[in-house]
KEKE-3310 file (N, C-alpha, C; in steps of 0.2 Angstrom, whole numbers, plus 5000, padded with zeros to 4 digits):
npx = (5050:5063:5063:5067:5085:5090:5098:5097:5085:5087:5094:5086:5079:5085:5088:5074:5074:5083:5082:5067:5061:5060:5066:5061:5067:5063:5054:5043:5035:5034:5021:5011:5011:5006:4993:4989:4986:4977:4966:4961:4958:4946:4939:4935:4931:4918:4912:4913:4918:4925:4933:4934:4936:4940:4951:4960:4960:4959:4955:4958:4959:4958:4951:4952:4944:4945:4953:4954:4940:4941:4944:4954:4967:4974:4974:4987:4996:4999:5004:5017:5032:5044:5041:5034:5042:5051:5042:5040:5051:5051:5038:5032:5029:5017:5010:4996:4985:4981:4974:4971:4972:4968:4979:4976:4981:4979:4981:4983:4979:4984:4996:4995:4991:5004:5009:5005:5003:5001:4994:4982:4983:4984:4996:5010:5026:5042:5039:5039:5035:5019:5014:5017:5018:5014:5019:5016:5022:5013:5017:5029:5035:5038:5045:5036:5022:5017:5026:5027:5029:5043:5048:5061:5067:5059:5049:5057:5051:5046:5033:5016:5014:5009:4992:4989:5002:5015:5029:5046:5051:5055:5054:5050:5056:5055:5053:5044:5036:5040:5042:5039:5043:5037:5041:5025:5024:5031:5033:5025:5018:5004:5011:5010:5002:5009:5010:5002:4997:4994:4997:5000:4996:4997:4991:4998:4994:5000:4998:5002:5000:4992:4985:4971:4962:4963:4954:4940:4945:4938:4924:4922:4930:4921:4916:4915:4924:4937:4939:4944:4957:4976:4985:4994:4989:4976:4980:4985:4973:4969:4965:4967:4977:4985:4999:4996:4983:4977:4961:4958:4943:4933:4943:4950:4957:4952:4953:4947:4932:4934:4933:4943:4956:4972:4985:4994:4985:4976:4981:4988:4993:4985:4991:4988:4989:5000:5007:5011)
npy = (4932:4936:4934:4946:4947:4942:4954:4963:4966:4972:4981:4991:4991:4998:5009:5015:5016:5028:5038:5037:5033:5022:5017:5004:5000:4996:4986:4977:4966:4971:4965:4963:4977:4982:4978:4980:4992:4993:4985:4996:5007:5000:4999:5011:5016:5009:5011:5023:5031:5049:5063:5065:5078:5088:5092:5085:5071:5078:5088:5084:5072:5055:5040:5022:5012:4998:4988:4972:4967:4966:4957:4942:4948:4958:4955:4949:4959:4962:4955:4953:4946:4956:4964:4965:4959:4969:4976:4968:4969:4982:4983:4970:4949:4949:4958:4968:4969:4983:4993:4995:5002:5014:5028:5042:5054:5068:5081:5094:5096:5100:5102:5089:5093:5091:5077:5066:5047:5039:5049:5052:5043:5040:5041:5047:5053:5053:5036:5018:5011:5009:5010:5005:5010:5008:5013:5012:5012:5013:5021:5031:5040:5057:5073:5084:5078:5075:5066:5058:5067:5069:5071:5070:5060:5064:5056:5055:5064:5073:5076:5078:5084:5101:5101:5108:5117:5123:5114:5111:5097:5084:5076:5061:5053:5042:5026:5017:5004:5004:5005:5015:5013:5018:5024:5024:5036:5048:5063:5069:5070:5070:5074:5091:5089:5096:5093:5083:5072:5059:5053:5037:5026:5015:5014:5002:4998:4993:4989:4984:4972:4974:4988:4993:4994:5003:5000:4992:4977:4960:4964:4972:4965:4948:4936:4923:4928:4929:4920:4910:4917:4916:4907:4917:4929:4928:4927:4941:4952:4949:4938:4929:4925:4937:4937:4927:4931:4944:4947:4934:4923:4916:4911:4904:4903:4918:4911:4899:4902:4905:4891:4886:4882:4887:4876:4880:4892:4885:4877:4885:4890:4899:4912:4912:4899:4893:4895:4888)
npz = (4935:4948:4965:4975:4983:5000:5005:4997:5000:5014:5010:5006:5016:5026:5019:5020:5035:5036:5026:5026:5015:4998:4984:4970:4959:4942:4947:4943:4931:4916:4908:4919:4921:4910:4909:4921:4918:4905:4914:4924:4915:4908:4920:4924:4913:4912:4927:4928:4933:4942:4946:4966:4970:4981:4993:4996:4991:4978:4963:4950:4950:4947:4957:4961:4969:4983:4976:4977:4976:4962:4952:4948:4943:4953:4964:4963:4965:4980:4987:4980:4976:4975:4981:4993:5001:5005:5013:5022:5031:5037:5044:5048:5047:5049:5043:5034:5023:5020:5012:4995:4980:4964:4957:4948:4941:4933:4917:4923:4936:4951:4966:4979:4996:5008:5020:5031:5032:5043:5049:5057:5067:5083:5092:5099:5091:5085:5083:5081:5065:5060:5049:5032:5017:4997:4981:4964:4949:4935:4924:4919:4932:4934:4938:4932:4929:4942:4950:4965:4979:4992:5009:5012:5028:5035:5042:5053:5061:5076:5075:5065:5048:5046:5039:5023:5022:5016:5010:5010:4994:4990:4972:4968:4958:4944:4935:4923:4930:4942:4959:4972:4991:5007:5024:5034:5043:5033:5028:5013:4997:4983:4968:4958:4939:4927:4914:4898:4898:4907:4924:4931:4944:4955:4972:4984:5001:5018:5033:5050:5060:5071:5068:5064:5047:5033:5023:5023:5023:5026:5024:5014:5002:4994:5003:4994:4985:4991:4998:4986:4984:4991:5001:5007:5003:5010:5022:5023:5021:5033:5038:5046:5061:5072:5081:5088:5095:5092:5083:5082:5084:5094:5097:5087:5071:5058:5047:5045:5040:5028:5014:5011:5021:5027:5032:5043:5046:5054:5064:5072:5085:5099:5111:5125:5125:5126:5135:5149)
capx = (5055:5065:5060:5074:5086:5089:5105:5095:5078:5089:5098:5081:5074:5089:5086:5067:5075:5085:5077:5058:5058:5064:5063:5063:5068:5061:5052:5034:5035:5031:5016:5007:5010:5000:4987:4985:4985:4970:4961:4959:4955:4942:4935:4936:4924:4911:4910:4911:4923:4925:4937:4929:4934:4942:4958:4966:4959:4961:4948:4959:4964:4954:4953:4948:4943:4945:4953:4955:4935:4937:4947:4959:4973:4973:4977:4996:4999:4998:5011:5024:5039:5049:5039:5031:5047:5054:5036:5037:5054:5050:5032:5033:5028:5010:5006:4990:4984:4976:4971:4972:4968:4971:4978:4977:4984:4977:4983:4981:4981:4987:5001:4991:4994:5009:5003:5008:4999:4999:4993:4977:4984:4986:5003:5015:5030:5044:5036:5039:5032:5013:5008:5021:5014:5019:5016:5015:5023:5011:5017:5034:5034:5041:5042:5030:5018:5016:5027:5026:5036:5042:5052:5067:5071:5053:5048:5059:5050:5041:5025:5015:5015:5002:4989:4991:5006:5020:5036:5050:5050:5057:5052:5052:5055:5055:5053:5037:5035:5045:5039:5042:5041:5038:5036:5018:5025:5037:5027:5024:5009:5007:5014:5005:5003:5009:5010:4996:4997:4990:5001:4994:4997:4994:4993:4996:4995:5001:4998:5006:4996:4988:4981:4965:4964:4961:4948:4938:4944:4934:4917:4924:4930:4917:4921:4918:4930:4940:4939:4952:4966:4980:4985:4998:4986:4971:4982:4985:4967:4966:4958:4973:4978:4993:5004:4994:4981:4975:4958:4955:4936:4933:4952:4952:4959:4945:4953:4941:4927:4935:4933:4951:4960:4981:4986:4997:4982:4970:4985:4992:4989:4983:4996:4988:4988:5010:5008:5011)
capy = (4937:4932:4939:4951:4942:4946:4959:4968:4968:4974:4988:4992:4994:5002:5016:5016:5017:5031:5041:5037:5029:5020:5017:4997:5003:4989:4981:4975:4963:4974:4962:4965:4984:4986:4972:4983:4998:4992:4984:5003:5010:4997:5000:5019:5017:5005:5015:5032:5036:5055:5063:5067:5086:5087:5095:5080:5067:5079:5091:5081:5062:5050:5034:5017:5010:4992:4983:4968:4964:4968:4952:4940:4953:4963:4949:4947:4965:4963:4948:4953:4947:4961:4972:4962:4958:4975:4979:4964:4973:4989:4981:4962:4947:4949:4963:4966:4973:4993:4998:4995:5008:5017:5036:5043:5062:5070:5084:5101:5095:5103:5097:5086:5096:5086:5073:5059:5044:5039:5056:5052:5037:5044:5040:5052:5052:5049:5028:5011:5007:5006:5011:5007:5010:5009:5017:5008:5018:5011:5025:5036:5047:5062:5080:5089:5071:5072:5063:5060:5070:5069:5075:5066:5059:5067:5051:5054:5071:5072:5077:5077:5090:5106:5099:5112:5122:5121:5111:5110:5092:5081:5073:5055:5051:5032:5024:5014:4997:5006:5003:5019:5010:5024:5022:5028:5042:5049:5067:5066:5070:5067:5081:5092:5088:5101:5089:5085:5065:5054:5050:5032:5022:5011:5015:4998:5002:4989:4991:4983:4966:4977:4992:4994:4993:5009:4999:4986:4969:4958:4966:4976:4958:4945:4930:4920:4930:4928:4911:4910:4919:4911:4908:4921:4936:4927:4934:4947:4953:4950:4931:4929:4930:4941:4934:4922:4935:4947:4944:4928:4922:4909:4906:4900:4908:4919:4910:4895:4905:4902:4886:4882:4884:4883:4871:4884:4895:4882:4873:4889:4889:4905:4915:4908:4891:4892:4898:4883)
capz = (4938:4953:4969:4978:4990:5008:5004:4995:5002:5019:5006:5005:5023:5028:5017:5024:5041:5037:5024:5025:5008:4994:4975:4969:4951:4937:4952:4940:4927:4908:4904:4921:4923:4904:4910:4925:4915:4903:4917:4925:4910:4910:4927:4924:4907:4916:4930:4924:4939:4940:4953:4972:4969:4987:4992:4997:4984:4972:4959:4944:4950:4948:4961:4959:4976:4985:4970:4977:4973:4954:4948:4949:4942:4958:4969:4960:4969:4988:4988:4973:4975:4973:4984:5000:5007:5010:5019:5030:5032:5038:5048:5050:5041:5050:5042:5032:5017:5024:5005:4989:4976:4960:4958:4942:4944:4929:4918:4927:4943:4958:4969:4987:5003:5011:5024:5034:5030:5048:5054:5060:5073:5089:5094:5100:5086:5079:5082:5076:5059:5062:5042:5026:5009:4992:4974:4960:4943:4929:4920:4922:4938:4933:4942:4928:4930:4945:4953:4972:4983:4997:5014:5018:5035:5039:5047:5062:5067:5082:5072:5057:5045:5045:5031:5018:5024:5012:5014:5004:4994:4982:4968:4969:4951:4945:4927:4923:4931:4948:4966:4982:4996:5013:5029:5037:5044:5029:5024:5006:4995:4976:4965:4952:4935:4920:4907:4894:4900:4915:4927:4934:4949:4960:4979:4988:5006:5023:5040:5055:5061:5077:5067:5060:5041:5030:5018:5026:5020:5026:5020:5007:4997:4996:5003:4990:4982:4998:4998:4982:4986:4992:5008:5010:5003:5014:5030:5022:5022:5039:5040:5053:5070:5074:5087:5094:5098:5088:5077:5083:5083:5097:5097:5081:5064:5052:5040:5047:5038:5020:5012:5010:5025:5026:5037:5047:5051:5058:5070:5074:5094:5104:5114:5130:5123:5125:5143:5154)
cpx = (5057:5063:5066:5078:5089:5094:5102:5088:5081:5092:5093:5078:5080:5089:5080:5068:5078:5082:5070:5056:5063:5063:5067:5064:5066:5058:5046:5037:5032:5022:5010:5007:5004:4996:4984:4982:4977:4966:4959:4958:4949:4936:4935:4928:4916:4907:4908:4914:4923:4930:4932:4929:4934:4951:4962:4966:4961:4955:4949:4961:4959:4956:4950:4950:4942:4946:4952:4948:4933:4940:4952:4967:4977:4978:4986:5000:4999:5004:5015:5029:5045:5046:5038:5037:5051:5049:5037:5044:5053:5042:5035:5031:5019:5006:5000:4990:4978:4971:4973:4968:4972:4971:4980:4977:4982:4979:4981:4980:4987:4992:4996:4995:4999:5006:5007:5001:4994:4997:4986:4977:4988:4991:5008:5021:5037:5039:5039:5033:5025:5009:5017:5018:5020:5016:5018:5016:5019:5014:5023:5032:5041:5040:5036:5025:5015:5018:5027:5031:5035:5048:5054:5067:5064:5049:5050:5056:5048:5034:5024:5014:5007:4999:4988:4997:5013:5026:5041:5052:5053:5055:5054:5052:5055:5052:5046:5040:5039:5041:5043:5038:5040:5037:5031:5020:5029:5031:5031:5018:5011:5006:5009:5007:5003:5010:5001:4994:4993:4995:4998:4999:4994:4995:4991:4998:4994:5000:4999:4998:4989:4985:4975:4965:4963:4954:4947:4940:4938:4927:4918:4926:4925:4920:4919:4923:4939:4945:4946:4956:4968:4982:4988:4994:4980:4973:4982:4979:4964:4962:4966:4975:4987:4995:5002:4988:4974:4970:4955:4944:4935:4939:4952:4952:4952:4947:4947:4934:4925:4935:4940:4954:4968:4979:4992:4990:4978:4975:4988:4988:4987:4990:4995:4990:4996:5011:5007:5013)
cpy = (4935:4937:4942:4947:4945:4953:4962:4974:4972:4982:4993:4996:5000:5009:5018:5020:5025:5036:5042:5033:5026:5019:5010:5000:4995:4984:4975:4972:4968:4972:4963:4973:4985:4983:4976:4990:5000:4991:4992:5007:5008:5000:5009:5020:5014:5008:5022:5035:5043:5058:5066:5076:5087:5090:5089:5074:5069:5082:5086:5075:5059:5043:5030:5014:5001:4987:4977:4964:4965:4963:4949:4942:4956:4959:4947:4955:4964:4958:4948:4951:4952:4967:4970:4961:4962:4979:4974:4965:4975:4986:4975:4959:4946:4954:4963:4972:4980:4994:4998:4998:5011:5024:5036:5052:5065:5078:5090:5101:5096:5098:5095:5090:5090:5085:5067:5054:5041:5043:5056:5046:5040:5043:5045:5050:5055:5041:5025:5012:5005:5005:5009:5004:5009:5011:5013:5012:5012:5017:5030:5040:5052:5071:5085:5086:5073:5068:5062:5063:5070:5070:5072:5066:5062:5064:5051:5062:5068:5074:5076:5082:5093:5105:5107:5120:5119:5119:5110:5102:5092:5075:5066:5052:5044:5031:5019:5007:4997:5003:5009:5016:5017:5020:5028:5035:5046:5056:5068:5068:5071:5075:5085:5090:5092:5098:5087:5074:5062:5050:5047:5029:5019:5010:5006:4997:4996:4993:4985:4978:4969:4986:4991:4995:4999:5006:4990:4977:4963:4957:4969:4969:4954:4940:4925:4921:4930:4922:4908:4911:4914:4913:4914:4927:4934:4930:4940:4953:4952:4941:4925:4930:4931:4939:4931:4925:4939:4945:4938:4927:4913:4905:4901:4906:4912:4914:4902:4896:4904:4893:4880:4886:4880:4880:4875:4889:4890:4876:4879:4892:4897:4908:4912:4901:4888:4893:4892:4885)
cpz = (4945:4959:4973:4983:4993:5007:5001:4998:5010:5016:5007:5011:5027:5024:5020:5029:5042:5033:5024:5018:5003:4987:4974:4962:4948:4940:4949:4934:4919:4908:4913:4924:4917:4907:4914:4920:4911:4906:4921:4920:4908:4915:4928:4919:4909:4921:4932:4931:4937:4947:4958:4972:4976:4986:4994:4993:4977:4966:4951:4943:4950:4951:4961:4968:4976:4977:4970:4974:4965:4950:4951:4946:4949:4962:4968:4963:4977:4988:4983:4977:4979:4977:4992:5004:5010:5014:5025:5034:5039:5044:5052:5047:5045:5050:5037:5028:5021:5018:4999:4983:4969:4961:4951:4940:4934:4924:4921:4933:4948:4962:4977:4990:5005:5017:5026:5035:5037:5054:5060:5068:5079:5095:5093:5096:5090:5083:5078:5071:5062:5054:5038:5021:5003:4986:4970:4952:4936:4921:4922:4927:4935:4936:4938:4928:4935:4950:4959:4976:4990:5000:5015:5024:5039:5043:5054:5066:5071:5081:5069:5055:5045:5039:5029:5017:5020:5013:5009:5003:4990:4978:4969:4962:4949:4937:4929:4924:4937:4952:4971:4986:5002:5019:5032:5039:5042:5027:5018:5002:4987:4971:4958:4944:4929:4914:4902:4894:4906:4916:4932:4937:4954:4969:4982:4994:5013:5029:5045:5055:5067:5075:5062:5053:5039:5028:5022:5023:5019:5025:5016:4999:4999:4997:5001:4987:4987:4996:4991:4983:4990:4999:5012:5009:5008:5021:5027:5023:5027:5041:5041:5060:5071:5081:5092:5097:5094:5083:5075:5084:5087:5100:5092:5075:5061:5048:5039:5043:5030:5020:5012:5015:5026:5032:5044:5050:5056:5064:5072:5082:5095:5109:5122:5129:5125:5132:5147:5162)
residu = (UNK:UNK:UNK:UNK:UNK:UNK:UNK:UNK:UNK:UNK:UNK:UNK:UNK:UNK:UNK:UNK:UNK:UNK:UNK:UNK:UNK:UNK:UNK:UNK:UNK:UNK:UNK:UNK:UNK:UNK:UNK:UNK:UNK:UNK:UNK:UNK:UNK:UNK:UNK:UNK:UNK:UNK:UNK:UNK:UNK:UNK:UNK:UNK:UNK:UNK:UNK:UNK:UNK:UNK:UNK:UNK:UNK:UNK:UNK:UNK:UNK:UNK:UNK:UNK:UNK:UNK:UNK:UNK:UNK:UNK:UNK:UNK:UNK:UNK:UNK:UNK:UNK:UNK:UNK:UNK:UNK:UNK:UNK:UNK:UNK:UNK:UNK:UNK:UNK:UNK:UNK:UNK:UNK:UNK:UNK:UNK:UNK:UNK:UNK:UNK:UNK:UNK:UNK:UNK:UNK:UNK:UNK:UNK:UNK:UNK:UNK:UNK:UNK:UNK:UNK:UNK:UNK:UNK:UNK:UNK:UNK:UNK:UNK:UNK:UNK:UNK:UNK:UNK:UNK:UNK:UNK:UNK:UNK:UNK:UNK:UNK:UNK:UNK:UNK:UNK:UNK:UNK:UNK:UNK:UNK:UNK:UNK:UNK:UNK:UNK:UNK:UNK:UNK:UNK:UNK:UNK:UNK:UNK:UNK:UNK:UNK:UNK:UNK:UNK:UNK:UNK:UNK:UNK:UNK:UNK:UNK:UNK:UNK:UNK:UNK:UNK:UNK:UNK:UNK:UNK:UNK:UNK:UNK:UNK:UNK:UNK:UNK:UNK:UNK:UNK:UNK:UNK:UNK:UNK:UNK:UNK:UNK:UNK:UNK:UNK:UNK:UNK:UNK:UNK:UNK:UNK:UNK:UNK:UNK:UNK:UNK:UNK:UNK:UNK:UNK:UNK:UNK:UNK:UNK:UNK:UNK:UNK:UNK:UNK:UNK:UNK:UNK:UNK:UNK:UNK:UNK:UNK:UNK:UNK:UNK:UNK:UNK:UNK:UNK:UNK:UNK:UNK:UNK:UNK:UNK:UNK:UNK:UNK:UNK:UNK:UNK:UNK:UNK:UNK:UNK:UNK:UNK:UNK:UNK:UNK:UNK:UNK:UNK:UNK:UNK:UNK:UNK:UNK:UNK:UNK:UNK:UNK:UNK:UNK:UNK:UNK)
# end
């Protein structure tokens, strides 16, 4: 599958910009939307997951946590093609993997309190892009499913929304193998489920090169497991330094720590290092 080209992937951030979000229709290749599909069905039976029973997780979704440590499937989501390049967008290209996780909205499930993602970062709003996420349709989004919904243009408030105060939404509906992309501050929350099916997806969630992650990277994957990935997802995960600055160790990359390191991180100077 060919990865979007610039005309598009800007068609893209510019609706981000003005809306709060977007929908990549057809964005996921057939054979790794099922592959993921049975791999979480997988790690659902081994584990005997069960939902948290929580108003914002949800009494009837179930979530699969830090996938990146569950195989080399996982890994082929944080750097797609057809998805990364309208978050680097909307962020930059030194942005980092926040959270990678499954949602599997189950039927009878209640609609999530609407919520901004980057609610808890204590920056006075509207703001630049500090969080953009994205949802993953392993299985049609549809309004009776579950689909996510969400508040237009609600990125440009000057607040975030009162958690469980009702707000008029809509549905962000999307065929199976879709992508919505948002940005961090779009309120939005995942819709109830009246059907007799399981509406699955996959939350895969960026944040900006200078804020702290959702799910710890670097101890959360091991780093032998680290250690493989490819150089683009190795920043991704933070085994980086942002603008010459940011995450450094020593003044020299993390990525120093993995066995195989690119040749861009380990010559990439320091921000002082440029100041003559």
């Amino acid at each position: 599958m060919l990865a979007l080209d610039s005309d598009t992937v800007k068609l893209h951030a510019d609706r981000i910009a003005r809306d709060g979000y977007t929908i990549l229709d057809d964005a996921i290749e057939p054979d790794l939307v099922d592959a993921l599909n049975d791999d979480l069905e997988r790690l659902e039976r081994f584990y005997d997951v069960e939902p948290a029973r929580n108003s914002f997780e949800g009494e009837r979704t179930i979530r699969i946590y830090n996938l990146l440590a569950f195989g080399e499937l996982y890994e082929r989501i944080p750097v797609h093609p057809n998805v990364l390049p309208v978050v680097e967008q909307v962020l930059d290209p030194g942005c980092l993997v926040s959270s990678l996780s499954s949602i599997t909205i189950c039927p009878g499930e209640t609609a999530q309190p609407i919520h901004a993602d980057d609610q808890l970062i204590p920056l006075a709003k509207p703001h630049v892009a500090t969080v953009c996420n994205t949802m993953w349709a392993l299985t049609d989004f549809t309004e009776a499913n579950g689909a996510t919904r969400v508040v237009p243009g609600s990125h440009l408030a000057d607040c975030s929304p009162d958690y469980g105060h009702p707000y008029e939404s809509v549905p962000a509906e999307m065929s199976k193998g879709s992508v919505l992309v948002w940005h961090g501050s779009l309120w939005h929350g995942g819709g109830a489920n009246a059907t007799d099916e399981r509406r699955v997806g996959i939350a895969m969630n960026y944040c900006a090169g200078f804020i702290r992650q959702q799910e710890n990277q670097q101890l959360g994957v091991p780093r032998e497991v680290a250690a493989r990935f490819s150089p683009r997802l190795r920043q991704l995960c933070g085994y980086s330094v942002y603008n010459g600055l940011i995450g450094h160790i020593n003044k020299h990359s993390p990525a120093e720590l993995l066995d195989a390191v690119s040749v861009a991180d380990a010559d990439s100077p320091m921000v002082w290092d440029k100041l003559r």
